[in-house]
N, C-alpha and C positions, 0 to 999 in steps of 0.2 A: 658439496656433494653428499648424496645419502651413503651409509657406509654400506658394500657390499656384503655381507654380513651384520647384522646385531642381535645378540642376546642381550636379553633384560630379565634380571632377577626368574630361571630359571633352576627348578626340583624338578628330581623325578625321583622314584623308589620305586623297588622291587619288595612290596610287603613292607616289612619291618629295614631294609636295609636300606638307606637311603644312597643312591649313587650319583645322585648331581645336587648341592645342597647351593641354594642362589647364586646361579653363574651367570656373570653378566661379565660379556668380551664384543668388541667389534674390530673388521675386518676392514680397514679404508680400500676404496677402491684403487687397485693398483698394486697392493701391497702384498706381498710376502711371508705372511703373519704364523710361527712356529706357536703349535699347541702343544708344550712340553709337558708330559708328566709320565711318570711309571706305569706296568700295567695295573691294570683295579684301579687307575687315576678318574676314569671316568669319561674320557677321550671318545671312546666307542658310543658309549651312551648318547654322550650328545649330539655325534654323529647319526646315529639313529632318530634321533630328535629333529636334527634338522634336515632329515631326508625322511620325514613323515614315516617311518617306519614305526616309531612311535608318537604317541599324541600327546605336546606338553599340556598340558592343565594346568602348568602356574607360568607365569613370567610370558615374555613376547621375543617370539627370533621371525628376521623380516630378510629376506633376499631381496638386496636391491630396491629396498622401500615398501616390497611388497609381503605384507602379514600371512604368515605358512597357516596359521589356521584359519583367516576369513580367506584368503586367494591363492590358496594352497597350488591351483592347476600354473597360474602366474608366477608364482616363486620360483616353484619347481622347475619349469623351463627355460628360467636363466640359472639352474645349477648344475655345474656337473661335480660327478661323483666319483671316487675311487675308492672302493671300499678293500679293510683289510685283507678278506677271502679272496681268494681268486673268484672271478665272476666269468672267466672265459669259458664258453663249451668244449673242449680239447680235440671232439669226435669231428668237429666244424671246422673249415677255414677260414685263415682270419676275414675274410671276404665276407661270407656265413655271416661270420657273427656281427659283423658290422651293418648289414642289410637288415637281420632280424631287430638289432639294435633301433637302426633306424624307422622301423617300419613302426616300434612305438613310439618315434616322436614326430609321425604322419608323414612321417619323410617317404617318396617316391623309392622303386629300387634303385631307378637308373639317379635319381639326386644320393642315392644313399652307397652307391657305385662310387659316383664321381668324386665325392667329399672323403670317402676312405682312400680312393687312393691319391687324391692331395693331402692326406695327414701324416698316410705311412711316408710318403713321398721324403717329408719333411724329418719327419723321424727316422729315417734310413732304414724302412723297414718296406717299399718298394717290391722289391723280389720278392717277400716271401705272400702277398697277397692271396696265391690260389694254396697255400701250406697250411696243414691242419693245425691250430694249436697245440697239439701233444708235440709235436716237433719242434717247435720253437723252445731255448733258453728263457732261464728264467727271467733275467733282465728285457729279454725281446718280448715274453708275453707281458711284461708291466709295461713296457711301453706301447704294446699293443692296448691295455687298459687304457692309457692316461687317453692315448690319441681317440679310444670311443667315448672318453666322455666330453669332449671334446665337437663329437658330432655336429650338435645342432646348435655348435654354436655359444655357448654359454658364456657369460661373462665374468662366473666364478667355478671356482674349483674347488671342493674339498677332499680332502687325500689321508688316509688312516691308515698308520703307518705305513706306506707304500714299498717301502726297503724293506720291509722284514721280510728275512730269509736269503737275502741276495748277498752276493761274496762282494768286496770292498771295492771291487773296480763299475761293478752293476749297482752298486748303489751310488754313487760318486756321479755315474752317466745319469741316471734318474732325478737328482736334487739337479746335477747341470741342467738338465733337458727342462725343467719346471722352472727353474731360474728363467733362462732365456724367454720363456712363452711372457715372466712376468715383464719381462725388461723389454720385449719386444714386441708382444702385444697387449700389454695393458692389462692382463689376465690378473683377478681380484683370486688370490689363493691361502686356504687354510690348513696348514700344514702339520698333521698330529704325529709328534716323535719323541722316542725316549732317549735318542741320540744325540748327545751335544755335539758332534763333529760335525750334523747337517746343519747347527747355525751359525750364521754368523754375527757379527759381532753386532751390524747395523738394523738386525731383523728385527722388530717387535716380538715381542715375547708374550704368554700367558702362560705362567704355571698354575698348572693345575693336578690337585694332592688330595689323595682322598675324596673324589668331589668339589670341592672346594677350590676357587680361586685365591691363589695365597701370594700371588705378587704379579706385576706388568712392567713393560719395559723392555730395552735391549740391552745384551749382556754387560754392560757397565753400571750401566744402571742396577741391575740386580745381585751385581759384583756388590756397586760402592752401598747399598743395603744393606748387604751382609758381610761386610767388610773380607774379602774374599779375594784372590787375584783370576781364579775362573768360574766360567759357568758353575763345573762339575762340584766345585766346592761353594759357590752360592747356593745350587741346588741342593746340596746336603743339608744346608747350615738353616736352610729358610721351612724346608719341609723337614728336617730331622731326622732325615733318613741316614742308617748306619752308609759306610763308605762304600762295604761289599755291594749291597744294594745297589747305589747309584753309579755304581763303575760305569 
């Protein structure tokens, strides 16, 4: 299978600052794949890369086979997105937002009706349908996020840091809830976090430092690397970051 995901030898810069220096990672389809690194890692960047928000001009990232720069409309519509900011309207209900959502991906109201509330349904968020987002928790509006990118369907997922900001039992429900979608339906997900607690042991890895991809693998593997008994201290040991930093 083609991987749902690949970057190849991928830069970008801002002027003089270089924030993505040849990054090449792929996602298999199916998979679960943790993009580890700090902030200023360069996480965001790439994200932006592969949601055409920027234009790469070196290297090649392909969703699902298909090339973001020659069939960019193609890619795009098999990816959903969760990006770091909130992206919810809070003056709208979630209803709202999922209709306007859909209406730019040609989805009908009443198909854009029916698919929200078979997603809340799923994510126990049911009841709050006709509630404005300002009301909702913070945990409820990210999974109100995850379930609209989700909409139309996609057979990948990328997620920038999705937890920041949420207290330890909201984020625990959010890694759970993106777990199951992989384990249950196939769902091909990229997972960008500075949190060793959301991986586990069996996950693929891609650290990424500075730009720079500086190790792959799951955490034994980047254990027995750096000779190390945890992530938290592989991750120090390989990128060199002080201990305070990589708490």
């Amino acid at each position: 299978m083609v991987p749902a995901i690949e970057v190849a030898h991928v830069s970008h810069a801002f002027g003089a600052r270089k924030a993505l220096d040849d990054v090449s990672l792929s996602v298999p389809q199916g998979a679960f794949v943790a993009l580890l690194g700090l902030n200023g890692a360069g996480k965001t960047t790439l994200f932006s890369l592969l949601t055409r928000l920027y234009d790469n001009v070196t290297g090649r990232i392909a969703i699902m086979g298909s090339d973001l720069r020659r069939r960019p409309t193609e890619a795009l519509g098999r990816l959903g997105v969760v990006f770091q900011a909130r992206t919810l309207d809070p003056d709208l209900t979630v209803l709202q937002n999922f209709t306007y959502h859909a209406s730019l991906h040609g989805l009908s109201r009443a198909e854009g009706r029916h698919r929200a509330e078979r997603l809340l349904a799923r994510f126990s968020l049911a009841d709050r349908l006709n509630d404005k987002v300002r009301s909702l928790s913070g945990g409820q509006a990210r999974r109100v996020e995850i379930a609209r990118s989700l909409l139309h369907d996609p057979r990948v997922v990328i997620l920038d840091e999705p937890t920041v900001g949420l207290d330890i039992a909201a984020r625990q429900d959010i890694v759970s809830l993106v777990r199951r979608l992989v384990d249950e339906d196939g769902l091909s997900v990229l997972w960008a976090t500075h949190l060793f607690d959301e991986v586990r042991p069996a996950d693929p890895i891609v650290l990424l430092h500075k730009g720079r991809v500086l190790a792959r693998g799951t955490t034994p593997d980047l254990c027995a690397q750096a000779g190390e008994p945890s992530l938290a201290g592989a991750f120090r040991k390989i990128t060199g970051t002080p201990t305070e930093e990589a708490a």
